[in-house]
C-alpha positions as CSV (number, residue, x, y, z in Angstrom):
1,X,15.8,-11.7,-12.1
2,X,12.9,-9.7,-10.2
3,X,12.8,-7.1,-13.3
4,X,10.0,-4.5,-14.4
5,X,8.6,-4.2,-18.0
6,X,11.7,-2.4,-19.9
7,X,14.3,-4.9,-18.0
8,X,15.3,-3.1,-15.2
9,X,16.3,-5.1,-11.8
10,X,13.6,-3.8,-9.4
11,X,15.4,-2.0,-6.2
12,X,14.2,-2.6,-2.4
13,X,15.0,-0.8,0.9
14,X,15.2,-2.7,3.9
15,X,15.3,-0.4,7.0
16,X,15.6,-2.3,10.2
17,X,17.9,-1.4,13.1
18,X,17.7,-5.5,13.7
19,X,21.1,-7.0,12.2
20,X,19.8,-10.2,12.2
21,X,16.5,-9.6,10.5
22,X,18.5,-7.0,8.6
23,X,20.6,-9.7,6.8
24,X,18.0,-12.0,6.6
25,X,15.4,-9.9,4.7
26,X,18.5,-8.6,2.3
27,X,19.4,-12.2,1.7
28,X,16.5,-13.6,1.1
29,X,14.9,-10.7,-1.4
30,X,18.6,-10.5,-2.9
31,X,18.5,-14.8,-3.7
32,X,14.9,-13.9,-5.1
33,X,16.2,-11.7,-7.6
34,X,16.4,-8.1,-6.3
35,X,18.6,-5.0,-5.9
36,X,19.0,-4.5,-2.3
37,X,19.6,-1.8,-0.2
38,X,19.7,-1.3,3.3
39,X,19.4,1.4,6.2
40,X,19.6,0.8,9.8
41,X,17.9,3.7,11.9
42,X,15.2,6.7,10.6
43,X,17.5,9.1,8.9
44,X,20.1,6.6,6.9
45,X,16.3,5.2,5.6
46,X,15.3,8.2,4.3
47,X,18.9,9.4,3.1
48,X,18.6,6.0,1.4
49,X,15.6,6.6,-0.3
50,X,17.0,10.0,-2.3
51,X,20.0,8.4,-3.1
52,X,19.0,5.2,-4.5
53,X,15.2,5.7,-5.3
54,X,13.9,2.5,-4.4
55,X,10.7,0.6,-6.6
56,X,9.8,-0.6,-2.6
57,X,10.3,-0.2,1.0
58,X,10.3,-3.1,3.3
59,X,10.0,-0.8,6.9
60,X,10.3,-1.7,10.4
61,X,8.3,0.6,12.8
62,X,10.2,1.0,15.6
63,X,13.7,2.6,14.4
64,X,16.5,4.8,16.0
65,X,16.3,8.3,15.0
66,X,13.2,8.6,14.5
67,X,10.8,6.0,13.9
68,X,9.2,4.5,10.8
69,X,6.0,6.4,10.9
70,X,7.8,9.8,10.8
71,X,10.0,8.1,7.6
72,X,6.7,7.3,6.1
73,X,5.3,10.5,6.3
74,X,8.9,11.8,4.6
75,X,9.5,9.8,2.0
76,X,5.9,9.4,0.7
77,X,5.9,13.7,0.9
78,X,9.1,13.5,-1.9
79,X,8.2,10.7,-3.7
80,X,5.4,8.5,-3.7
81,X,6.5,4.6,-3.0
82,X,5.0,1.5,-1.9
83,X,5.8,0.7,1.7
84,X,5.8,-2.8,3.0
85,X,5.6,-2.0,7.0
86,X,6.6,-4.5,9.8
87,X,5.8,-4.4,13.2
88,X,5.8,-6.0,16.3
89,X,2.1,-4.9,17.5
90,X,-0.8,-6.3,15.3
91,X,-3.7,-4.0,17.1
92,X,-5.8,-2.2,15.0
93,X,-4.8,1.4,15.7
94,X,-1.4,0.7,15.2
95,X,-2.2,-0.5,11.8
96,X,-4.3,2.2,11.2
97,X,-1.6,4.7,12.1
98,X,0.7,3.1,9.7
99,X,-1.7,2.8,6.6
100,X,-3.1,6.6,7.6
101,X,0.8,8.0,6.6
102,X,1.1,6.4,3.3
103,X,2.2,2.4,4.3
104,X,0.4,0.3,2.0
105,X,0.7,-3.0,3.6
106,X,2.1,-4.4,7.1
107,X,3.6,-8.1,8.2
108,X,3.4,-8.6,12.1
109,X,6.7,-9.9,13.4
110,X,7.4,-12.8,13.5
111,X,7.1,-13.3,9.9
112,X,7.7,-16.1,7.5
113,X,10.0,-14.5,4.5
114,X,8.0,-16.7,2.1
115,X,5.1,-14.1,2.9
116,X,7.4,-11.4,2.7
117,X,8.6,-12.0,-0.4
118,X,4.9,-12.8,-1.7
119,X,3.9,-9.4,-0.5
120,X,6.9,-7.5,-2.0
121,X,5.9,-9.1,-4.8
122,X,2.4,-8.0,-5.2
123,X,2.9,-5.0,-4.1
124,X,5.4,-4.3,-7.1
125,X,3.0,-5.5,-9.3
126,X,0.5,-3.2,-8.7
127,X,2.2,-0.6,-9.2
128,X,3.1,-1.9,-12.9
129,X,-0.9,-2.0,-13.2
130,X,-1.3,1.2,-12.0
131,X,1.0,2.1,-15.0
132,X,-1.4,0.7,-17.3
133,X,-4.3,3.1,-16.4
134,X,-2.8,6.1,-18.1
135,X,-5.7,5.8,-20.8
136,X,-8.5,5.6,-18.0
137,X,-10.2,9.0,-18.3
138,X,-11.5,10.6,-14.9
139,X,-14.8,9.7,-13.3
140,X,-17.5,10.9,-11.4
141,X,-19.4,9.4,-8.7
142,X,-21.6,12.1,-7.1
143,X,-19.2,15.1,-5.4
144,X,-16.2,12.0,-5.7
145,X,-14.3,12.5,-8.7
146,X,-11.3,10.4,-9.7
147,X,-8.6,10.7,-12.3
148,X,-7.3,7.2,-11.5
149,X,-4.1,8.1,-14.1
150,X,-3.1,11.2,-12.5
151,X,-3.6,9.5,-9.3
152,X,-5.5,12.2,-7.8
153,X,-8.9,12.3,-5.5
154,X,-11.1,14.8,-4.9
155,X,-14.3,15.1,-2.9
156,X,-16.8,18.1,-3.1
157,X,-13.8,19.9,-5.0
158,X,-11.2,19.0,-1.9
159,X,-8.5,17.2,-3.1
160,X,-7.7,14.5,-0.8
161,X,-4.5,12.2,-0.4
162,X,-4.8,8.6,-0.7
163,X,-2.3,6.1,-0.3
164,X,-1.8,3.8,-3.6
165,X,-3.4,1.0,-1.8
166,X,-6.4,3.3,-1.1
167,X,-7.0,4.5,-5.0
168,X,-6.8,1.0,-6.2
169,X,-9.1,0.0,-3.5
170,X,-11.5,2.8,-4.7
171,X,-11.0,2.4,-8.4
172,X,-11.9,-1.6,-7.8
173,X,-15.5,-1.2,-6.0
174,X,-15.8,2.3,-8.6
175,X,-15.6,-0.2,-11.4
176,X,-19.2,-1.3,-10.6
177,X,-21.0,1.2,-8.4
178,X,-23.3,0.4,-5.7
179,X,-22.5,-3.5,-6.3
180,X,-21.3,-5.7,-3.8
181,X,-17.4,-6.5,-4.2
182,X,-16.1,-9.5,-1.8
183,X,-13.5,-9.2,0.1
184,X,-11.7,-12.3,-1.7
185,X,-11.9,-10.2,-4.7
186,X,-10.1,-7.4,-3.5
187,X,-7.5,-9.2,-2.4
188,X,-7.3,-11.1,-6.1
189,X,-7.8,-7.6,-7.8
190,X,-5.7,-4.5,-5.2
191,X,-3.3,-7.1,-3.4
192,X,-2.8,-9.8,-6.1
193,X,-3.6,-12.6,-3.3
194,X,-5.9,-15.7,-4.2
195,X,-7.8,-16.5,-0.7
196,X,-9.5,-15.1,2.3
197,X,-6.1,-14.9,4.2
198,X,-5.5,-11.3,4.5
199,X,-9.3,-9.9,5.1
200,X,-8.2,-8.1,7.9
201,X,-6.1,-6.3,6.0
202,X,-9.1,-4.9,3.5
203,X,-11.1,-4.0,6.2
204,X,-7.7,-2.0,7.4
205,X,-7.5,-0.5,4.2
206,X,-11.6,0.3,4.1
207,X,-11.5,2.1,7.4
208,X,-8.6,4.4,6.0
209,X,-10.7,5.0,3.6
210,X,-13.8,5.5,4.5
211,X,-11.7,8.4,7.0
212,X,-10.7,9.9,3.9
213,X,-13.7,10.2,1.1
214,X,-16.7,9.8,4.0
215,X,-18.0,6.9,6.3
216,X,-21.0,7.2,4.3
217,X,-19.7,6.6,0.7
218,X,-18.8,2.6,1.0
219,X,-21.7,0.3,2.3
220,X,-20.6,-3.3,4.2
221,X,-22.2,-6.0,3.3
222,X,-22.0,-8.1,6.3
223,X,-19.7,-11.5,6.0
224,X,-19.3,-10.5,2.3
225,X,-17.6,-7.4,1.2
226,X,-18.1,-3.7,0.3
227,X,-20.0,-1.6,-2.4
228,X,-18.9,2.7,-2.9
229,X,-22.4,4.4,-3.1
230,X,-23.3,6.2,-6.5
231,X,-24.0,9.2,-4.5
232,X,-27.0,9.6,-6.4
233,X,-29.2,9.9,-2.8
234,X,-26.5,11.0,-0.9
């Protein structure tokens, strides 16, 4: 049984207006262990998300009602959840859009449902991680400050809002300032994947960052990874 810590089944919604892919994602997360519920079009989803208060949202973009960007933006605003986006477009400003409203991952259709379910998974267990850093006092770095337990970001005394993919990604390279951190070891470390398969995805996650706390503040390293400045000649 897919469970947290304490024992308790961990709950998914599935919003897809696709029966087909509808059943098949709710089967196959349901044989894997989890509590599944579904929604079909933009409002049932986030209906669905204040009734049932799901650990995880697997989200298809385009939706009836309105799409899955504006239930995003909605459900994120009430309650902070990890979103597992899908989408039939794999260009980079349509990722972009769905990472800069609070998704924190994406699968382009067609998928295989082994990869779904690895995804789900990891994405799950960072947030029992993030759980774990309720000891971590705040930081510094220059004007970026970062209370990595509260969850909260502020730059030059702005608070700013990052997606929970975003503040693990900046509390990873913040662990060792101004060093290089490859982009195989975010993956290991933010997504929980071993391998250079999802790259694309960290420099997704980069960019909507970088958008958010200042182009400036992470350095590439070219065919290698990224480093977040000290700030210290900023």
């Amino acid at each position: 049984m897919r469970a947290d810590a304490h024992g308790t089944r961990r709950r998914v919604l599935v919003v897809e207006d696709d029966p087909v892919i509808n059943q098949a994602v709710t089967d196959r997360l349901a044989a894997e262990g989890y509590d599944v519920v579904r929604a079909v079009d933009g409002p049932g989803a986030v209906a669905a998300c204040e009734e049932h208060s799901p650990d995880l949202v697997v989200l298809d973009v385009m939706l009836p009602g309105y799409d899955g960007l504006e239930v995003c933006r909605r459900i994120q605003a009430t309650r902070p959840v990890p979103v597992l986006m899908l989408t039939a477009r794999a260009e980079e400003a349509d990722v972009l859009v769905g990472l800069g409203v609070g998704a924190d991952d994406y699968l382009t259709k067609p998928f295989r449902m082994r990869e779904l379910v690895a995804r789900a998974g990891a994405l799950l267990r960072r947030v029992e991680r993030a759980a774990q850093l309720v000891d971590r006092r705040p930081f510094e770095l220059g004007d970026l400050r970062v209370d990595a337990a509260a969850r909260r970001v502020w730059v030059a005394d702005e608070e700013v809002h990052l997606t929970p993919t975003e503040l693990d990604l900046l509390v990873c390279l913040a662990a060792d300032p101004g060093a290089v951190v490859s982009r195989e070891r975010l993956m290991a470390q933010v997504w929980g994947w071993p391998g250079a398969s999802g790259t694309r995805t960290v420099d997704s996650h980069v960019k909507g960052l970088r958008a958010k706390v200042g182009a400036d503040r992470i350095r590439t390293a070219h065919g290698v990874g990224y480093a977040l400045e000290t700030g210290t000649d900023r």
